[in-house]
BALOBA-1460 file (C-alpha; in Angstrom, 3 decimals):
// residues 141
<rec num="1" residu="x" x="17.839" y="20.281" z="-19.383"/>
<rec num="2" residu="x" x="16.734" y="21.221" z="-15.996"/>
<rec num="3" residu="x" x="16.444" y="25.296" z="-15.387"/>
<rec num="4" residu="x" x="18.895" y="26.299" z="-12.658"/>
<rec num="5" residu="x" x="18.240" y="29.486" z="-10.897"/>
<rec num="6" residu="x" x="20.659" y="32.231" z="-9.522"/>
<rec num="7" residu="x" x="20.744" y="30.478" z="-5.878"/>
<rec num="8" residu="x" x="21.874" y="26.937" z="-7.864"/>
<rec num="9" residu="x" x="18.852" y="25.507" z="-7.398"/>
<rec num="10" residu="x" x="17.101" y="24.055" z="-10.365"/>
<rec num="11" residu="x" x="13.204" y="24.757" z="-10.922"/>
<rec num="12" residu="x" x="12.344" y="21.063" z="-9.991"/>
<rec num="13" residu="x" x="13.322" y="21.618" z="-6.217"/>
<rec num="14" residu="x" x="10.221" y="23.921" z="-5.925"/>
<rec num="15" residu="x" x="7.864" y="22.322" z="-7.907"/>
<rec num="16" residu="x" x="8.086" y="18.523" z="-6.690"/>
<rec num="17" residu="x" x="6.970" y="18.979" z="-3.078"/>
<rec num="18" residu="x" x="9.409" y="16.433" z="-0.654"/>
<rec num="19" residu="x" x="8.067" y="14.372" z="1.350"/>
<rec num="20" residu="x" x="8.786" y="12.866" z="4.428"/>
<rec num="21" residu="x" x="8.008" y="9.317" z="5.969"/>
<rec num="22" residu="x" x="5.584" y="8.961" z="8.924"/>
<rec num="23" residu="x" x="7.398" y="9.965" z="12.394"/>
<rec num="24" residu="x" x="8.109" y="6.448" z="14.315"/>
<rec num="25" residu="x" x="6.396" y="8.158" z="17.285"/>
<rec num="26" residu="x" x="3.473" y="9.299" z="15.019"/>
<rec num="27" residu="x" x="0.334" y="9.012" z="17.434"/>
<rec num="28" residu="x" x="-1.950" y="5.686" z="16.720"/>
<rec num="29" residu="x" x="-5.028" y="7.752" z="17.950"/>
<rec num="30" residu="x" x="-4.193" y="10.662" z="14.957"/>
<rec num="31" residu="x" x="-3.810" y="7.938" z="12.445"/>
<rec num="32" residu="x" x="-6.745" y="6.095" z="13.522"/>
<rec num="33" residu="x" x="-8.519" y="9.090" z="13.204"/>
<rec num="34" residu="x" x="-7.490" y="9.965" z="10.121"/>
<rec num="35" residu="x" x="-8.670" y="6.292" z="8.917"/>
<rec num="36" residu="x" x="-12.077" y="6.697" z="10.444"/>
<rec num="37" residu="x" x="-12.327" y="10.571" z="8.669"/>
<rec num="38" residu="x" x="-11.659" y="9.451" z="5.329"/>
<rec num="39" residu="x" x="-13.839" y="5.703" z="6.207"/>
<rec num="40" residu="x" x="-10.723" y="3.811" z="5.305"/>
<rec num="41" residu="x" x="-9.593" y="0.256" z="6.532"/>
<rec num="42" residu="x" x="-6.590" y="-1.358" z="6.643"/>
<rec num="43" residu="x" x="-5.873" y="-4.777" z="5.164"/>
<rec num="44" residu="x" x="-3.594" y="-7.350" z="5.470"/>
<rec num="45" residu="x" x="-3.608" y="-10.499" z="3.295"/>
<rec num="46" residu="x" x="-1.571" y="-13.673" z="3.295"/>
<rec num="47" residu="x" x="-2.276" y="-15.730" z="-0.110"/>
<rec num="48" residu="x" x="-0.128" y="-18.708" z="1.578"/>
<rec num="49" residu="x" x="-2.552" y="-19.351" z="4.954"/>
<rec num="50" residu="x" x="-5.529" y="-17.220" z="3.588"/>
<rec num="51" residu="x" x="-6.071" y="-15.054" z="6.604"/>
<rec num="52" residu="x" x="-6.675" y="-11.673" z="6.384"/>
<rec num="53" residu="x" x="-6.493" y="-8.975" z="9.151"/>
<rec num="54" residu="x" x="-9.254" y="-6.282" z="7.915"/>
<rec num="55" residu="x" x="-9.851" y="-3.063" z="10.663"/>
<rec num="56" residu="x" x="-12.552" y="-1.098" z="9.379"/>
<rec num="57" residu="x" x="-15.263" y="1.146" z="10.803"/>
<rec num="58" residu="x" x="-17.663" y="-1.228" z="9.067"/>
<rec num="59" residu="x" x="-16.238" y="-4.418" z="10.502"/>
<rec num="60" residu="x" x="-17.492" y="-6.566" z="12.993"/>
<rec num="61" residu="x" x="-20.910" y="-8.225" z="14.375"/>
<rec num="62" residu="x" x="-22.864" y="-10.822" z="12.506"/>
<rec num="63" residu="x" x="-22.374" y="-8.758" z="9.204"/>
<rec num="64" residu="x" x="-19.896" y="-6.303" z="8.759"/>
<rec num="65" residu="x" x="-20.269" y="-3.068" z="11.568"/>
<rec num="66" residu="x" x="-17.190" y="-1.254" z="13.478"/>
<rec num="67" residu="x" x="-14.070" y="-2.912" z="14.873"/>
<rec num="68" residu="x" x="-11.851" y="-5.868" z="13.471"/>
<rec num="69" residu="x" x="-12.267" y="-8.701" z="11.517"/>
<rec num="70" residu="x" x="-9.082" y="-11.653" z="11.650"/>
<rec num="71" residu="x" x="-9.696" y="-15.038" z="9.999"/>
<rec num="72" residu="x" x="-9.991" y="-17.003" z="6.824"/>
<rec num="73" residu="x" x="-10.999" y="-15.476" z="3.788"/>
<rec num="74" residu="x" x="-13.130" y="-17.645" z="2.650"/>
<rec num="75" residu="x" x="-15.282" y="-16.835" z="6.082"/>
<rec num="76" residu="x" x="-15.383" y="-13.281" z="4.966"/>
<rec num="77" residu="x" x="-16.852" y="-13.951" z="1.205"/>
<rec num="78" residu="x" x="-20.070" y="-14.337" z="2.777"/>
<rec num="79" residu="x" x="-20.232" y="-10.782" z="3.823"/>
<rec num="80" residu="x" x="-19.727" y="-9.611" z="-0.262"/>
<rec num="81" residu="x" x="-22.468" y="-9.222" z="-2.429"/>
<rec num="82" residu="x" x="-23.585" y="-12.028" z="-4.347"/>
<rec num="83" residu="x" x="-22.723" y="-10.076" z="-7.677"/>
<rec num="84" residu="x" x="-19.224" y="-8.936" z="-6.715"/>
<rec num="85" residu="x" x="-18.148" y="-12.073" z="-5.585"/>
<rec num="86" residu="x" x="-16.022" y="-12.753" z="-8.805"/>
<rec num="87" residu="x" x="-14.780" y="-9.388" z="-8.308"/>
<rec num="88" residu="x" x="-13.575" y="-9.957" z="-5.159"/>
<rec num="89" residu="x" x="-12.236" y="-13.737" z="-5.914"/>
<rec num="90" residu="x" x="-10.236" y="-11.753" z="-8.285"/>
<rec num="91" residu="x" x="-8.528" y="-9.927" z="-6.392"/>
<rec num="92" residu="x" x="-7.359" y="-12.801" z="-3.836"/>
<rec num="93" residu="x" x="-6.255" y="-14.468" z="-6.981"/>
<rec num="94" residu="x" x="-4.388" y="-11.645" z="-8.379"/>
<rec num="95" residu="x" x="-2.841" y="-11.886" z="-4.466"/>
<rec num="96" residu="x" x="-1.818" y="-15.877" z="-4.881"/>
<rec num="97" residu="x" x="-0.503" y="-15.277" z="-8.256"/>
<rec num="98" residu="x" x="2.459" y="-12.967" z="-6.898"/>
<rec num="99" residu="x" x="1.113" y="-9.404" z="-8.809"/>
<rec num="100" residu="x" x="2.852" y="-6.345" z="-6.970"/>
<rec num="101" residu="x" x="-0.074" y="-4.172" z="-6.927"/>
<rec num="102" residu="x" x="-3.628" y="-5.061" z="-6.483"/>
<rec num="103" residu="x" x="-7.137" y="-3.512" z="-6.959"/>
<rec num="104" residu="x" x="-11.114" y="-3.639" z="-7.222"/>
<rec num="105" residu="x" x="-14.351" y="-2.863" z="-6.161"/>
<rec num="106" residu="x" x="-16.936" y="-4.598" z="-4.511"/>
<rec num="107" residu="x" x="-19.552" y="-4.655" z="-2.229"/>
<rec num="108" residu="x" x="-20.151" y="-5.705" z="1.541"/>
<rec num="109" residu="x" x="-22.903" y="-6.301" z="3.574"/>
<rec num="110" residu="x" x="-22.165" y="-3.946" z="6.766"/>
<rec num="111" residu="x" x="-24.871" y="-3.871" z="9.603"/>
<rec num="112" residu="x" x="-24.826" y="-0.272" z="9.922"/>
<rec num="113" residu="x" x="-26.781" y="0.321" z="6.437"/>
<rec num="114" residu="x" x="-30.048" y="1.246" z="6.254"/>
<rec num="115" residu="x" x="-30.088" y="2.170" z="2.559"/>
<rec num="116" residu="x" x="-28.981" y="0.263" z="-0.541"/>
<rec num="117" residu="x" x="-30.321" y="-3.379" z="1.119"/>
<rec num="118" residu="x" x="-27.572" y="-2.523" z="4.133"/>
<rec num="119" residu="x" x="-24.407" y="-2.545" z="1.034"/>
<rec num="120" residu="x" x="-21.913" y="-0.743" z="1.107"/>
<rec num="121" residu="x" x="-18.722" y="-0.149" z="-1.531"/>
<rec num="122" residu="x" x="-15.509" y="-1.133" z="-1.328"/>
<rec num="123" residu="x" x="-12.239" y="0.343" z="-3.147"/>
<rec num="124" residu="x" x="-9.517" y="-1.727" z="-2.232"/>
<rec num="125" residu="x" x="-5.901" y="-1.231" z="-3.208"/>
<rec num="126" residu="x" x="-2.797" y="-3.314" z="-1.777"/>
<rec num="127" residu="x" x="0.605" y="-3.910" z="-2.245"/>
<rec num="128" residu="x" x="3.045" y="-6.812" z="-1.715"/>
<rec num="129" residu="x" x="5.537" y="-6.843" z="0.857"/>
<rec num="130" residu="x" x="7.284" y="-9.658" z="2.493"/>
<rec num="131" residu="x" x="6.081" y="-10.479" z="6.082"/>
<rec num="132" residu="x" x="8.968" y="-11.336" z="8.947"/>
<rec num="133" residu="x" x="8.674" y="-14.683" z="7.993"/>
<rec num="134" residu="x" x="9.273" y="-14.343" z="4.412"/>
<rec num="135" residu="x" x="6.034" y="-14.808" z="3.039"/>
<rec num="136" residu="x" x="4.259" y="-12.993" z="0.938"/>
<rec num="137" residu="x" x="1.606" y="-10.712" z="2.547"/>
<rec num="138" residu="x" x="-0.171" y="-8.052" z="0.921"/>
<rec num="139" residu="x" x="-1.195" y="-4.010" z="2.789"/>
<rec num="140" residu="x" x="-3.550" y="-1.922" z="1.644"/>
<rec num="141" residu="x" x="-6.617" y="0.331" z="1.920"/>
C-alpha cells in the first residue's frame, strides 16, 4: 500500500522523478551537441532494403571519420573488425527477425585512430518502430 502524506500525495510522487518528452522546437544544434559530448551516433536500420542511415562523429572518408554514412549494410561490414563481424551480423539478424530491442558490441575501423590499429568500440542499442511506410525500421544509439 502506497504511503499517502498529509497534502494527499503519496510518497511515490517524490521519489519517481517525471519526465517530460523532448520540446518539438528543441534546438538541432543542442542535441547535436549533446551527441558529439557523449560520442554518440544515431542509427537507423531497415532489415527489408538493408540501408542504414548511421551519423556519427566517426563516420565518413575512406574508413570511418566525422559526418554521415547512408547506404547498404553490407557496404559498411567492411569498416568492422574482422573478429566482430559475427557480432555485428548478429545484430542485423536479430533486426530481420522482428526482435523489439536490439544490442552488441563491436568494433570499427575509424580514420581518426591512431591507437589500437585505428579501432574503435561500438555499443549499439536500437529499437523497432514502424517507418511512414509501414516497414519495419529500427533507432538507436
Amino acid at each position: 500500500m502506497a504511503r499517502t502524506r498529509a497534502n494527499g500525495a503519496q510518497l511515490t510522487d517524490y521519489l519517481i522523478p517525471k519526465l517530460t518528452p523532448i520540446p518539438i522546437n528543441y534546438s538541432v544544434s543542442t542535441l547535436e551537441t549533446a551527441l558529439e559530448a557523449g560520442s554518440i551516433g544515431i542509427w537507423n536500420y531497415s532489415p527489408a532494403t538493408r540501408t542504414i542511415d548511421l551519423y556519427h562523429n566517426i563516420v565518413g572518408g575512406k574508413s570511418l571519420g566525422p559526418g554521415r554514412y547512408v547506404g547498404d549494410v553490407g557496404e559498411l561490414t567492411q569498416f568492422v573488425c574482422a573478429e566482430d563481424r559475427h557480432a555485428f551480423e548478429t545484430i542485423l539478424a536479430d533486426c530481420e527477425r522482428g526482435h523489439i530491442e536490439v544490442n552488441g558490441e563491436f568494433r570499427i575501423f575509424s580514420s581518426g585512430r591512431t591507437i589500437n590499429r585505428g579501432l574503435i568500440w561500438l555499443l549499439l542499442r536500437a529499437r523497432r518502430t514502424t517507418a511512414e511506410d509501414g516497414s519495419a525500421r529500427y533507432v538507436g544509439v
